[in-house]
Every structure is written in structure tokens, then in C-alpha cells.
C-alpha positions in Angstrom: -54.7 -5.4 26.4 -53.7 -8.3 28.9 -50.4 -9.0 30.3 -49.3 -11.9 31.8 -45.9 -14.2 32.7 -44.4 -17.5 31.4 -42.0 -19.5 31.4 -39.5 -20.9 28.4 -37.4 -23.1 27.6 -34.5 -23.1 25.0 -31.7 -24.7 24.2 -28.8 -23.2 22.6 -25.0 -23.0 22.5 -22.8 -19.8 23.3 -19.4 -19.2 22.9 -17.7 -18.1 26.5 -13.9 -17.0 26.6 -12.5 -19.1 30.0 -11.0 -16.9 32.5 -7.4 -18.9 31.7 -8.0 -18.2 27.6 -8.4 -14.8 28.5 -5.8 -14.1 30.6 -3.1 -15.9 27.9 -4.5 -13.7 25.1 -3.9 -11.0 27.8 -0.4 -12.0 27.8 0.2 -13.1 24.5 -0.3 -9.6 23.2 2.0 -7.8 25.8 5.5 -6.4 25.1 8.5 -7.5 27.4 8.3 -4.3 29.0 4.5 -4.4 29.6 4.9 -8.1 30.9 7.6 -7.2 33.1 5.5 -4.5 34.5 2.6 -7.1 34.8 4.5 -9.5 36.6 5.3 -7.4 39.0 2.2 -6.8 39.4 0.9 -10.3 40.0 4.2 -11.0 42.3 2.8 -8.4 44.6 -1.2 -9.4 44.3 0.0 -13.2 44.5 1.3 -14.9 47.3 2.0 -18.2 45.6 4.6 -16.9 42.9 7.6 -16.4 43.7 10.9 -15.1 41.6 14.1 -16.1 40.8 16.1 -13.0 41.1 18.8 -13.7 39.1 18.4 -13.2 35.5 18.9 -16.3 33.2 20.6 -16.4 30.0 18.9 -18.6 27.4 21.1 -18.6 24.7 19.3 -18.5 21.1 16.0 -19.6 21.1 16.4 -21.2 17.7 18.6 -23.1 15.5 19.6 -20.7 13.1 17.7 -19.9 9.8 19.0 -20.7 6.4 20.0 -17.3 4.5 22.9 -16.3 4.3 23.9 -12.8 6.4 24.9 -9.6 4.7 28.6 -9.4 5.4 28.5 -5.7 6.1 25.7 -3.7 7.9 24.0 -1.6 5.4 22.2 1.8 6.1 19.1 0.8 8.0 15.9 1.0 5.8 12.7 3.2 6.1 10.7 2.7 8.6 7.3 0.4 6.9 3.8 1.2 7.4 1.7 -1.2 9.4 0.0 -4.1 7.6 -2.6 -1.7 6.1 -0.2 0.3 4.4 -1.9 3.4 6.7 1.3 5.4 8.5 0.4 7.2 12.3 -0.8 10.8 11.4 0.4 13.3 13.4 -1.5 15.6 15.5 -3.6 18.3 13.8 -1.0 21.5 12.0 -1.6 24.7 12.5 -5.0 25.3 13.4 -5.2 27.4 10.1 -5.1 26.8 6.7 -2.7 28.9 6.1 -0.6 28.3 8.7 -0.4 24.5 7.6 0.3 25.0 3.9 3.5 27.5 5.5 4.3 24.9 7.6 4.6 22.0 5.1 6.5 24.8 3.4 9.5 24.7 6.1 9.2 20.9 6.4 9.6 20.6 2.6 12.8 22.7 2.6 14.2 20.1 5.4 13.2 17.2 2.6 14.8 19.4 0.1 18.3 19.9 2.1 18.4 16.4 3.5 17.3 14.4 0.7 13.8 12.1 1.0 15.7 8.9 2.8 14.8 8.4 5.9 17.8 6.1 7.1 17.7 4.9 11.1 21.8 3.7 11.7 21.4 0.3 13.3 25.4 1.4 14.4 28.4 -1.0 15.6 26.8 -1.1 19.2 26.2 -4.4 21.2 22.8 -6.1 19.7 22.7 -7.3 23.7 23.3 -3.8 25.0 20.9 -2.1 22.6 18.0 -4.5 23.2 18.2 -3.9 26.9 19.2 -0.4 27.4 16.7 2.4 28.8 13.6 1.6 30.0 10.8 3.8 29.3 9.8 6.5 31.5 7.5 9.7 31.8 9.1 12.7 30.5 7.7 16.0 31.9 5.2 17.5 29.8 5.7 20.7 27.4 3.9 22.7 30.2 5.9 21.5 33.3 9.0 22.3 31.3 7.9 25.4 30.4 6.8 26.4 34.2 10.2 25.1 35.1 11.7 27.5 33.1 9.5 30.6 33.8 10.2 30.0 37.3 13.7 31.1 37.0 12.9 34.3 35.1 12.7 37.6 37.5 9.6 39.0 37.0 7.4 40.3 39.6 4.3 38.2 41.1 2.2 39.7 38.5 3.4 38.9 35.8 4.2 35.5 37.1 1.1 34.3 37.8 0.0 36.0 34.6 2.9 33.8 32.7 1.5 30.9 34.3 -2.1 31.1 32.9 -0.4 31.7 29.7 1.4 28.8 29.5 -1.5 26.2 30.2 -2.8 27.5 26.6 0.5 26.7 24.6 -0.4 23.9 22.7 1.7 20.6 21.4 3.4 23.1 19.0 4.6 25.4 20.7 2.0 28.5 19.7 -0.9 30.3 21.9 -3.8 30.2 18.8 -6.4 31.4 21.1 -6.9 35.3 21.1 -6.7 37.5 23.9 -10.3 38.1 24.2 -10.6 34.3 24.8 -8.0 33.4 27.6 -9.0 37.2 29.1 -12.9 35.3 29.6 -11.6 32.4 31.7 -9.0 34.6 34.3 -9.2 34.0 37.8 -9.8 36.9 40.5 -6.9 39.2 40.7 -5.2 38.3 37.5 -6.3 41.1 34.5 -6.1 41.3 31.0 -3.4 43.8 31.5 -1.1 41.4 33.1 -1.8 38.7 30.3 -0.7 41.4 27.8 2.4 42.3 29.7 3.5 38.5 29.7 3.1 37.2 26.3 6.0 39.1 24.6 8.0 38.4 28.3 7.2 35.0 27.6 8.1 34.6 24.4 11.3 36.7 24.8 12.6 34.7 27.7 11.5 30.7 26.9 13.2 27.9 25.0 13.3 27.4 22.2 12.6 30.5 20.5 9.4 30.8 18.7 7.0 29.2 21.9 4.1 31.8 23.1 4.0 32.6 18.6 0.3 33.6 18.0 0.6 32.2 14.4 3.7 30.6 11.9 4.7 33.9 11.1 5.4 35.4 14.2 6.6 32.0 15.1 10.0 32.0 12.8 10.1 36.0 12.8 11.0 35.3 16.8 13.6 32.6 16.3 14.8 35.1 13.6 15.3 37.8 16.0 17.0 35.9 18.7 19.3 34.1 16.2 20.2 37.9 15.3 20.7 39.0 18.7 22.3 36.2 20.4 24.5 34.6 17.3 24.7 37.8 15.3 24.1 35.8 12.3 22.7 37.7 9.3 19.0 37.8 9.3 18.0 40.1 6.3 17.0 37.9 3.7 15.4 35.6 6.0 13.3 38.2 7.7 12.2 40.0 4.7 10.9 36.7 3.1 9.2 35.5 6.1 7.5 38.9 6.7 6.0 39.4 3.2 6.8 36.2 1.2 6.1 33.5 3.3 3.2 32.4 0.9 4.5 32.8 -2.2 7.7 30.0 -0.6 5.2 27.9 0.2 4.1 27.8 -3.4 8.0 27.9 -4.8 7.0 31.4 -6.4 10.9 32.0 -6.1 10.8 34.2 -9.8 8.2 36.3 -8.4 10.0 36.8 -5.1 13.2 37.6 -6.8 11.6 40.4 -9.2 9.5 41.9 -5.9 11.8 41.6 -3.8 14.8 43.2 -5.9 16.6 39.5 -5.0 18.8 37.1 -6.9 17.5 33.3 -6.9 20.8 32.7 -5.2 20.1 35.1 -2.0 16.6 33.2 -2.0 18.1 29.7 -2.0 20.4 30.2 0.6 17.8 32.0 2.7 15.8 28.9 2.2 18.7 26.8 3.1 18.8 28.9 6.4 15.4 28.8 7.2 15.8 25.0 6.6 18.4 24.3 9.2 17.8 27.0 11.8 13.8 27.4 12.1 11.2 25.5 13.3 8.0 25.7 12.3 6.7 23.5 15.9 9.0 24.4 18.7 7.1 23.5 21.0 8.0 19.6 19.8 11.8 20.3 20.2 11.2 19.6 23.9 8.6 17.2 24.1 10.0 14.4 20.8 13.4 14.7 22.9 12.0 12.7 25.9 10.3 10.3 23.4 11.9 6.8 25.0 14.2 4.1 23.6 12.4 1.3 22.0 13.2 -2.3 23.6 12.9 -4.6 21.0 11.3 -7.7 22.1 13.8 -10.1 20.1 17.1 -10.1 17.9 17.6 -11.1 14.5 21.3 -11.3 13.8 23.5 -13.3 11.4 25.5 -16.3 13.0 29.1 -15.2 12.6 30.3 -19.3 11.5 27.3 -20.0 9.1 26.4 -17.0 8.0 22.5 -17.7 8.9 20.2 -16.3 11.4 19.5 -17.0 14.7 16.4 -15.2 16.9 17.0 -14.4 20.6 14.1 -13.1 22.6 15.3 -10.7 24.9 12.6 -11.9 27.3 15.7 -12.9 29.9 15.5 -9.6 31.8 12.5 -11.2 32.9 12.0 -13.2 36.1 11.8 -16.9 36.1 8.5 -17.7 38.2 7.7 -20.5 40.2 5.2 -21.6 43.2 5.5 -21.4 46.6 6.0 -25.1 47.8 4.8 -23.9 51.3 1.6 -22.0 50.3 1.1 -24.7 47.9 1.0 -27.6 50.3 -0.8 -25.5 53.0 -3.6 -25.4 50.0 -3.5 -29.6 50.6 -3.4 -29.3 54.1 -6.9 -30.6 55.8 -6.2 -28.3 59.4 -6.6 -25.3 57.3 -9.6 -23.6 57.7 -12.0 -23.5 54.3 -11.5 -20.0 53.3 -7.5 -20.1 53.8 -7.6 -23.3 51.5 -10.3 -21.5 49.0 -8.0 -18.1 48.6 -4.9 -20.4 48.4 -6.3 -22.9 46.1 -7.5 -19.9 43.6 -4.1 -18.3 43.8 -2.3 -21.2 43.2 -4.6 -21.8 40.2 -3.6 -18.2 38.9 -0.3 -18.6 39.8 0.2 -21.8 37.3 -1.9 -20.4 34.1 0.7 -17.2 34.6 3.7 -19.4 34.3 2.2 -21.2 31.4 0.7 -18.0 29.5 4.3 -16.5 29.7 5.6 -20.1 28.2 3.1 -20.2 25.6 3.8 -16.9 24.4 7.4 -17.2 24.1 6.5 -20.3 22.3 4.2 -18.7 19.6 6.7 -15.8 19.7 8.9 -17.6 18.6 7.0 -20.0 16.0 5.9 -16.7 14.3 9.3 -15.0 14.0 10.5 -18.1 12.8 8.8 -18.8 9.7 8.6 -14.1 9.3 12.7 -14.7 8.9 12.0 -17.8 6.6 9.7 -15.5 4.2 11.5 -12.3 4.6 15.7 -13.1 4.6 15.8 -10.7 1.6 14.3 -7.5 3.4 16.4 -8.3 5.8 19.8 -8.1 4.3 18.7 -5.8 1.6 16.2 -3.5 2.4 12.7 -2.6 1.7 12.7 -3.3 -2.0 12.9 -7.1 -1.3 9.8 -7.0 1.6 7.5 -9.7 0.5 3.5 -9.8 0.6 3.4 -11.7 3.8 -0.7 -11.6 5.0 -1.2 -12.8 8.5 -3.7 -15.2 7.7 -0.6 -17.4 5.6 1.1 -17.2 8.5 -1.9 -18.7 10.8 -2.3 -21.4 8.2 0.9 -22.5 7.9 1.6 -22.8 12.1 -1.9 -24.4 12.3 -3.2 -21.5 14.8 -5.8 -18.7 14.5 -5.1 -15.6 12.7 -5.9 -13.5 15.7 -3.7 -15.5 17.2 -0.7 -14.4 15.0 -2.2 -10.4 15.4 -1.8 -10.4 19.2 1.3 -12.0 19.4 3.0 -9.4 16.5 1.3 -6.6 18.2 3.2 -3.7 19.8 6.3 -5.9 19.5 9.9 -4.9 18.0 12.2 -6.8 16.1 16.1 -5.7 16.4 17.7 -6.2 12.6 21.1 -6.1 11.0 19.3 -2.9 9.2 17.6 -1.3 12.3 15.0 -2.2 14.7 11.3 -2.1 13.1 8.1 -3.0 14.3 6.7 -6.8 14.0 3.9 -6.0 12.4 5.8 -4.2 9.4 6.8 -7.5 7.9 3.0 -8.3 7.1 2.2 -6.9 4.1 -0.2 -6.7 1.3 1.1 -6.2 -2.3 0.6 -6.8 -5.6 2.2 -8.7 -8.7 4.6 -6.9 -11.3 4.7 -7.0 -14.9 6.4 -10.1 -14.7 4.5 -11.8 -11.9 6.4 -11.6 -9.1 5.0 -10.4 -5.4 5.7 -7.3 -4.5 4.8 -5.5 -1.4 3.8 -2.0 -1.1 6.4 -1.1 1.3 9.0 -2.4 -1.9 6.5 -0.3 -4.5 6.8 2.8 -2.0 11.1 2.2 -2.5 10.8 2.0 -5.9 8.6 5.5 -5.7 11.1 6.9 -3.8 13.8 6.0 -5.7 12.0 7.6 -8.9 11.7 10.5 -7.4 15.3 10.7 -5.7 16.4 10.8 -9.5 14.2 12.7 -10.8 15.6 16.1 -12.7 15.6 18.4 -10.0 14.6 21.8 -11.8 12.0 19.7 -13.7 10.5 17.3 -11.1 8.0 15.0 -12.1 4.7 15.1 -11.4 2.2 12.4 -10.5 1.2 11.4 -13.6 4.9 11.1 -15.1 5.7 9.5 -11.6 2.9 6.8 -12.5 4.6 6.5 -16.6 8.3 5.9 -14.7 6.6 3.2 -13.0 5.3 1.3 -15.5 8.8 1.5 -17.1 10.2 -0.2 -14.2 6.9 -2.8 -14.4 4.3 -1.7 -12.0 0.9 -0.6 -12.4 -0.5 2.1 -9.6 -3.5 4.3 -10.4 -2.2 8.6 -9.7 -4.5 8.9 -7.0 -2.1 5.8 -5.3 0.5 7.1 -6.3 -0.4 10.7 -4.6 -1.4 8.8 -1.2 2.4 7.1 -1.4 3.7 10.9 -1.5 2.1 12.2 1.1 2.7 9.2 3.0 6.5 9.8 3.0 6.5 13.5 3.5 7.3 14.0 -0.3 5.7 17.3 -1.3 4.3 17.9 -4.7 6.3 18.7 -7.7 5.7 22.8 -7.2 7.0 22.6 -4.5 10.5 20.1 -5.5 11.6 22.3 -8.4 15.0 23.9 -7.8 15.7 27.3 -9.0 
């Protein structure tokens, strides 16, 4: 076997993203927060930009569309999907099976109590106001709140420390799944499995909201039971008695059974359900952490022009600094005394400093282009609701400005629209869909109102079931195979027919 060297030659051409393409794709895809954060940034790393530090006021950013506006604000709509139809899951239930079929249990009785819309009020406050109120910030986490609290409880060093350790294994939830025998392996010196016993029931007597430290869904409501008892003196019976030895049969609306069992009257049950439904939690633990969740900023405003009756788009971009250069910096860059490697670091700072300014430029610009013709195609969603959202795929959109689809992705992404019905997410206006019996578009997001609305009026003691869902559907002209309509269900929280019939 020989080896050797040589040398080739070959010619061939590569596709290589330009530093300045980059850093406007960069850009293009950033929210107005983000980019205000990231100008910041480049004011401080940049010695050729400089800021205007008076906010300017634009005006609208476009003539206004043809439509005309709905005269009243109606109840905002559903919050879509994304393009793919595929909603954000939440983090994993209850680490049992169990525990998650009981939980979907409580969180159909909230479905059940409030009815299955899911309506955002867009309210009579200031579009202006709205769009620029609240920044985001960092909320404490569940366990520095939790600490915070345990700190003011008067327990001796022991236990303390002992509460402490404890609290680093409450999950997102609220509960401690881990046993004993577990958190006892990992203890520090001086701590014992004494003092970890001692705590829990301190800790779970003492924290807010009730039901945090709960080894399990059961013991989770059967605290919040308790303590509504003992602190509101609210009658607890029926409540207690169903969570402690009928929890599973609610979960499979076996409310018959429960009544015969139980020596019960379906009217006692109901209104114990109606309890559980408004006072219990089946995830504490999220009653602190989704209340620190921040205001969304929308990143433009859709709103009817009060003498026409169209609508007009405002970016709300004009909380953001007006950059320029340096003239000083800039002609010390042109100046011949200055020594090479001033000029070089002042000549490749300018250079950044002026594809900035004109990334920031051309993003407003295709901003604007793409909400433009997404109010052209979509007026309808916009003064009616979900019903009238259109099939709008992203790659019409890139055909019809004359720019690349990915294009059109980045500059929708992580962006929010304020409407007359609410503030939704860019991206929810792009759409797949389908055509009805008569051949017009419709999008899923306006099939998955029209299986809502089925449902809404559906005979409550006798609810329909997937298959009678997909027959009521045809009736009103659309085709969807059961298994779609079953994925359309979950989607929206909608439990199974079992589990809708009232008693």
C-alpha cells in the first residue's frame, strides 16, 4: 500500500451569506422589543451611531386599506394556531397516568362551567397606550417565591434548612412527585430524613396557594379542601368525600354510580363539581408563576379609520431610537493624520453603523409590505372573527411582493398584530385550509369555529360524539376525517363526549 500527496484543481460555485445579508435577516426577524434591546446593544459596542433621544411620531405608515371597519368592537376571537395548525403543548401533566386523566378531569369541569369560548376582550383602552404599555421583565421563579415565603414562617433552623431542600424539588405544578427515599439519597451533611419528614406537612400547611408540597392530585385538592374549610368555613363534605374515594369515577362522569355509592343526589354531585370547578386547582404551583407571564407589545396596530371607515397600519416601532453617524468619527475615518489602525477600527464601524440603519429601514419596509396585502386578504377575520380567516400560505404572499418566502417567515416571526378583535400573533393569519361543499376556501382556524360552534349547541345530556360531530359537519358542508376531527378537540381543550354529558 503506497501513499502519497497531490495537488487539485476545481472549479466550482458556492453560495456564501455576506456578513451585511446576514445581519438584515438578523434584524428582519426581531420583535420591537428585541431590536430595541439590540440597538442598545450596538449604541454601546459602536462608537459611530449615535441616537436621537427623543421619540418620533410617524403617523400611519400606510394609506388606509379598503374594508370597511366594524362599527362596534366585538368579543375578541380565539386565539389561532400557528401556520401548521399545531397549538404550543404544555409542559408534561402529572407524572402519572392517573394523575393526568384526574387532572383533565378538573380542567374539564372549568370547560363545563365557563363554556368552550375562549374570548380575549380587546376593551375600550387606548390602541396607543396598549401597544406600548409594560415591557417585559423576569418574574421570580416558583422557587424564589416559594423561599421568599418560607422565610417568613417561624420555624426553627432545622426545619428551615430542611424546607429549603424541599422546595428545590417542587416542580412547575406545584407537587413534590419524588418519594422520600429519593430526596433522603441526595441530603447534605447535617440535614436528616427526620427533618425532611417534619417539613413537608409544615410546608404544605404554611405556603401559597394551598395544594404546593402535594405528593400526588389527590392530596393536592384534599389540602386546598382543608384550608378552604378552615380559613373560609365553607362547607367541604361533598367535596371531600368525592375527591377521597371518587376522584376516578369524576374523571370518567360515572356521576349514577357515585350517587348510588355514595348515598348522593345528582344535584349534591353537580354542585360539588361546580365547587371543585371554581375553587380547586389541579396545578398550583402555576397560580404564581402564569401571573408574572408579561404583557405582549404588539409590533403594529390595525385599526379602522374613524372618517372612511377603512384600515390603517401603524408600527409601533416609534419608541425606538432614530440612529444616525457620527459626523466627527466619520470624517476622522477620512482623515490622512490618523494613524492606520484608528482609520481601520473606524472605517469597519462606520461600515456597521450604516448596514444597521438600513437593516432597521428595510425591515420596517417589508413589515409593512407584508401586513399590507395580510389586511387586504384577511378584512373579514378581522371584523368578524375566525369563521371568515382565509387560507393565506406564505409562499402567495412571497409571490405576490416579488421576495423570498423565507423572507415573509422571518419578517412574521415572533411578531404581534394589535386588532379591533384582540391582539394575535402575525403568523396566525397564514393559514392552510381546505375547500367546502360549495368551493369556497376555508381555513382550519374557520373549520375549528365551526367545530366549536357544533359542539357549543350540542344537547347537553346527550353530547355528540366524534363521529356525529363529523355527520353535523357535513350538514353544514365540510368534509374532515374523525381522527381530524378528534385532533381539533383536543386541540381546544374540548374533552370527549363522556366526559360533556350533564346529569
Amino acid at each position: 500500500m503506497r501513499l502519497d500527496t497531490s495537488h487539485h484543481m476545481r472549479l466550482e460555485q458556492r453560495m456564501k451569506l455576506a456578513p451585511r445579508m446576514i445581519q438584515s435577516m438578523e434584524i428582519l426577524q426581531l420583535p420591537t422589543m428585541a431590536l430595541e434591546e439590540r440597538i442598545d446593544q450596538e449604541l454601546s459596542a459602536n462608537p459611530m451611531l449615535e441616537k436621537q433621544e427623543s421619540p418620533f411620531d410617524r403617523g400611519p405608515d400606510l394609506d388606509p386599506i379598503g374594508g370597511t371597519a366594524a362599527e362596534a368592537a366585538a368579543p375578541a376571537a380565539p386565539a389561532a394556531n400557528d401556520a401548521a395548525g399545531t397549538p404550543a403543548t404544555d409542559p408534561p401533566d402529572p407524572a402519572t397516568a392517573a394523575d393526568a386523566a384526574l387532572t383533565r378531569f378538573l380542567e374539564d369541569q372549568r370547560y363545563l362551567s365557563q363554556g368552550s369560548s375562549r374570548r380575549v376582550s380587546s376593551g375600550d383602552h387606548d390602541p396607543k397606550m396598549e401597544a406600548m404599555a409594560n415591557a417585559a421583565a423576569r418574574g421570580i421563579s416558583l422557587q424564589e417565591e416559594l423561599l421568599q415565603q418560607w422565610s417568613l414562617v417561624d420555624v426553627d433552623d432545622r426545619i428551615r434548612r430542611a424546607g429549603d431542600i424541599l422546595i428545590d424539588w417542587v416542580d412547575q405544578d406545584g407537587y413534590i412527585r419524588d418519594p422520600l427515599d429519593t430526596i433522603c439519597r441526595t441530603l447534605p451533611v447535617g440535614v436528616r430524613r427526620q427533618d425532611i419528614a417534619e417539613a413537608w406537612p409544615i410546608l404544605q400547611q404554611r405556603l401559597e396557594p394551598a395544594g404546593i408540597a402535594a405528593r400526588d392530585l389527590r392530596e393536592c385538592l384534599l389540602l386546598q379542601i382543608d384550608r378552604l374549610h378552615r380559613e373560609q368555613g365553607l362547607d367541604v363534605a361533598v367535596p371531600r368525600l368525592l375527591v377521597s374515594r371518587y376522584l376516578e369515577d369524576l374523571e370518567m362522569n360515572r356521576l349514577p354510580q357515585i350517587a348510588r355509592r355514595g348515598e348522593l343526589t345528582l344535584e349534591q354531585i353537580n354542585q360539588a363539581r361546580q365547587f371543585m370547578a371554581r375553587h380547586l386547582s389541579p396545578r398550583p404551583g402555576r397560580m404564581l408563576t402564569e401571573s408574572q407571564v408579561p404583557v405582549i407589545m404588539p409590533d403594529a396596530i390595525i385599526q379602522p379609520d374613524e372618517e372612511t371607515g377603512n384600515y390603517i397600519i401603524r408600527l409601533t416601532d416609534d419608541r425606538l431610537p432614530r440612529l444616525y453617524i457620527n459626523e466627527a468619527y466619520a470624517r476622522m475615518a477620512r482623515t490622512r493624520g490618523v494613524d492606520d489602525k484608528t482609520r481601520q477600527f473606524l472605517s469597519n464601524n462606520l461600515r456597521n453603523a450604516r448596514w444597521l440603519i438600513e437593516a432597521i429601514e428595510q425591515r420596517r419596509s417589508t413589515l409593512l409590505r407584508v401586513l399590507k396585502v395580510v389586511v387586504e386578504a384577511q378584512k373579514d377575520f378581522i371584523e368578524h372573527g375566525p369563521e371568515q380567516l382565509k387560507p393565506l400560505p406564505m409562499t402567495g404572499v412571497a409571490e405576490q411582493l416579488g421576495i423570498h418566502v423565507g423572507t415573509v417567515s422571518r419578517a412574521v416571526a415572533d411578531k404581534y398584530v394589535q386588532t379591533p378583535r384582540g391582539i394575535f400573533a402575525l403568523r396566525q393569519f397564514f393559514t392552510g385550509g381546505m375547500a367546502n361543499a360549495a368551493g369556497e376556501e376555508m381555513s382550519w382556524d374557520a373549520i375549528k369555529a365551526v367545530l366549536l360552534d357544533v359542539i357549543e349547541n350540542e344537547d347537553k345530556k346527550n353530547p355528540l360524539n366524534d363521529d356525529q360531530i363529523v355527520e353535523e359537519l357535513q350538514k353544514r358542508g365540510i368534509k374532515l376525517a374523525r381522527r381530524t376531527v378528534a385532533k381539533y378537540r383536543k386541540i381546544g381543550d374540548i374533552p370527549p363526549a363522556r366526559r360533556r354529558r350533564e346529569f
